[in-house]
N, C-alpha and C positions, 0 to 999 in steps of 0.2 A: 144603783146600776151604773159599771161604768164603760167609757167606748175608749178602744184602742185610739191610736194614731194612726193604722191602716183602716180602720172604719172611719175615719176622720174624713180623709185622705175619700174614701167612697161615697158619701157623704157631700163632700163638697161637689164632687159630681154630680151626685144627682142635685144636687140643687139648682148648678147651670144648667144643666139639663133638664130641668124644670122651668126656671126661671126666663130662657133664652133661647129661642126657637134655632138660632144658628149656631148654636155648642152640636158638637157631635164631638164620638171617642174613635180614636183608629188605633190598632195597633194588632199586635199577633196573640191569635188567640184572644180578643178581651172580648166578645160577643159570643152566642149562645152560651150554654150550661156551664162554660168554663170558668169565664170571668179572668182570663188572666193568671202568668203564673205566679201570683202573687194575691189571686182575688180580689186586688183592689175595684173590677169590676164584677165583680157577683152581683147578678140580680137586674143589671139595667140593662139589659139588651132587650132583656123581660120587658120591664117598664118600660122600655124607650124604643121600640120597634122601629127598624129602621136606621137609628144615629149610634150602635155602638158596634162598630164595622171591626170584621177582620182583615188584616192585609198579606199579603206576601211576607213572604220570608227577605224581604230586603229593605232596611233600614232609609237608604238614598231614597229608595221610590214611596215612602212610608212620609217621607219628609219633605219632599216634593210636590207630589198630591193635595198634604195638608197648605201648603204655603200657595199653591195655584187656591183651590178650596179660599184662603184666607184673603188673597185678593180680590176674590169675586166672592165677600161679602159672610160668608162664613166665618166660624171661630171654636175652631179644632184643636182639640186634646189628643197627641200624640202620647202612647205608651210605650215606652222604652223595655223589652225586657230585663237587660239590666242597662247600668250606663256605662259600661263599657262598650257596647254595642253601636252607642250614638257613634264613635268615630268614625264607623263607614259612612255615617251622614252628613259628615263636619261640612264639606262642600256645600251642601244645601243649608244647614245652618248658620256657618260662619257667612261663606260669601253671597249666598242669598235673601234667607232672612233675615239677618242681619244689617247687609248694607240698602237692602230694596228700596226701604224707604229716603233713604239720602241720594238716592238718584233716579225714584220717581214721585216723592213727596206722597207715594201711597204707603201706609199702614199695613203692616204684616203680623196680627193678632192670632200668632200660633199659642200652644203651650205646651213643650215638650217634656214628660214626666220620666226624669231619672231615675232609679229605685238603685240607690248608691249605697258604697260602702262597704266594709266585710263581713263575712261572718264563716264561721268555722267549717273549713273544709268545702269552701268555696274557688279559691288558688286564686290565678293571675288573672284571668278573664272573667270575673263573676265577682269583683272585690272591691276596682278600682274607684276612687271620688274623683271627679270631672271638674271639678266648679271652676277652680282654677284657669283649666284651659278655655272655658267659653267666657273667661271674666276678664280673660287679656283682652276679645275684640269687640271693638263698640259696635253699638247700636243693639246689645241684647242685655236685659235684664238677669239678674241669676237669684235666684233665692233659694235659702236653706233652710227651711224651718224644723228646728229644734224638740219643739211641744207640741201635742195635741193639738193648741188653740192655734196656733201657727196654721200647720198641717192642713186645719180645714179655712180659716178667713184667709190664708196666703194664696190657695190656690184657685179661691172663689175671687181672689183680686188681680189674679193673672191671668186670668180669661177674661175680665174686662178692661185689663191692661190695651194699647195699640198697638204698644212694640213685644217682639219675641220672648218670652219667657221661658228660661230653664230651670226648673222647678226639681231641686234634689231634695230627694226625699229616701231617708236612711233605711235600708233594709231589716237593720236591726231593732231600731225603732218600732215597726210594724206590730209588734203582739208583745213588746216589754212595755213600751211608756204606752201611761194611763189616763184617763182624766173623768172627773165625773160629770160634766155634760160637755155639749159645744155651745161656746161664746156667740153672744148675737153681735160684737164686733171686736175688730182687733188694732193692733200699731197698723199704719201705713208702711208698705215698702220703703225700705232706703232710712229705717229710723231702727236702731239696736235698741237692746234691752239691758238693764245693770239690776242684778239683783246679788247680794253683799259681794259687790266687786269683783262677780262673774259676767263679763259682758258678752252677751248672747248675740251674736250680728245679726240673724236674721235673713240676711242676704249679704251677699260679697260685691253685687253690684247692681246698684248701689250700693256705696258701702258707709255707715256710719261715723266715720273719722273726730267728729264736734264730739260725740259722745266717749269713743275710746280718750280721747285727750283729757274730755272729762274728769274720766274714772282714774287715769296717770295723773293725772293734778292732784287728786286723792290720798291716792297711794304713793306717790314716786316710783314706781316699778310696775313691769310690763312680762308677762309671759304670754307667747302666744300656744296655743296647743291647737291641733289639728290632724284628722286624719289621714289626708291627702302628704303624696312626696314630699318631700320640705323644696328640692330647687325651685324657685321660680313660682313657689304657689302664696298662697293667701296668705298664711303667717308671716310670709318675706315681704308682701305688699305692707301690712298694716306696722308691720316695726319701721319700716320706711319713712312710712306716712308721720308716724310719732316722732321718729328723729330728726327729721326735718320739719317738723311744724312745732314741735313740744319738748326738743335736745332740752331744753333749761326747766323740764317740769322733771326730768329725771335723777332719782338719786341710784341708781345702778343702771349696770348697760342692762338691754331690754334682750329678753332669751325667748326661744322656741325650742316647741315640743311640737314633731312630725312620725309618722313614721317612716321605717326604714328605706333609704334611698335603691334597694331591691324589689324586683317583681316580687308580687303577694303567692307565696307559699298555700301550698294543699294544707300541710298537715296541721293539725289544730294547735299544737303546741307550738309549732312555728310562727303560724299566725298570729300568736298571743302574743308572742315575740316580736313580732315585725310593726305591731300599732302601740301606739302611749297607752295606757294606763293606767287606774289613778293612782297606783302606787309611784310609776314615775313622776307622775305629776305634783305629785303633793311633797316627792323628795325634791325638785327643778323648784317649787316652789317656795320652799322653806330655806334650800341653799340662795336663792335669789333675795327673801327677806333679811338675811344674814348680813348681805353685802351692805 
């Protein structure tokens, strides 16, 4: 028998919610019969009478709530419908959550649940990857978990995280990747993965940089690939990071793979068009080994 990455991802809920009297879930829709429109809560409102709360239709006050809630000792799982939606929140996130703690030495142990990414016949508003933007301002955590085992020890470690965590968790992921149980532990935050010279970050911020340098020590060559715009996001950070810290481990210049620098497109065949690929990938690839 095996469990999704969105069962993972539910899973890990209830376990703080089990495990931790002051976890509660807030979001739209994720209590009673509904579970969210994504399901990632089915079933715990049931279980957990009382901690898996519906809120308003407004993000800011969704995010607000949870961060007053987290300074008076609580430690709340915010459900993002998608993450495009957090930007009405950013205020609360970036300049409250975020900085709270450095200018009252109190701890703000939110965990706000992105459900990022594209997928077909989703368009501009229902598409977009966030990580990026919450990764430029300090004092918040960002992680991305890739795999099943990520999915559920990442977000069981971001509720007992201090500081804010933004937790993207891929849409498409949800009911394609597989695994045949969950893991009784995992990497810590802030450490990548290299498996034949595919480095999985894990999180963008913290971000891995010891280990990318690693694997370019290796290889001499760098691609980055990512599904978020290319200006200013992750892929730009981490070729950065290498060429200033590992320019003499390189034997080509270091490339990226983004999608397309336009809003995300309705139609499906567009959409297939506007993200990498592994067809692209694997030709950016082999033209890179070439050099």
């Amino acid at each position: 028998m095996s469990i999704t990455y969105l069962e993972a991802i539910r899973e890990a809920q209830a376990k703080v919610l089990r495990d931790d009297e002051r976890v509660f879930i807030y979001g739209q829709d994720v209590g009673g019969a509904f579970g969210g429109a994504f399901k990632a809560t089915k079933g715990l409102a049931k279980e957990f009478p009382g901690r898996v709360l519906n809120t308003p239709i407004s993000e800011d006050a969704m995010v607000g709530t949870a961060i007053g809630a987290a300074i008076e000792g609580m430690r709340p799982i915010v459900e993002m419908q998608f993450a495009d939606f957090s930007s009405i929140a950013l205020n609360q996130i970036l300049n409250n959550a975020g900085t709270h703690y450095w200018r009252t030495n109190m701890p703000v142990p939110i965990t706000v649940r992105l459900p990022s990414g594209g997928t077909k016949g989703s368009g501009p508003f229902h598409s977009q990857s966030m990580e990026s933007i919450y990764a430029h301002y300090p004092g918040l955590i960002v992680m991305t978990p890739a795999t099943v085992e990520d999915a559920y020890t990442m977000l069981i470690e971001a509720v007992a995280i201090d500081d804010p965590v933004v937790y993207c968790e891929h849409k498409y992921l949800y009911y394609h990747l597989k695994a045949d149980k969950l893991p009784t532990e995992g990497l810590p935050t802030g450490r990548a993965r290299i498996e034949i010279e595919v480095v999985d970050l894990r999180s963008v911020k913290p971000l891995d940089t010891d280990t990318v340098l690693a694997s370019v020590a290796r290889t001499g060559r760098l691609l980055c690939v990512g599904e978020s715009f290319p200006w200013g996001g992750v892929t730009a950070e981490v070729i950065a990071r290498v060429t200033a810290e590992g320019f003499h481990l390189l034997d080509a210049a270091p490339q990226r793979l983004n999608a397309k620098d336009t809003p995300i497109p309705y139609h499906p065949n567009l959409w297939s068009a506007h993200k990498p690929n592994a067809k692209e990938i694997g030709r950016k690839a082999r033209a890179l080994l070439r050099e």
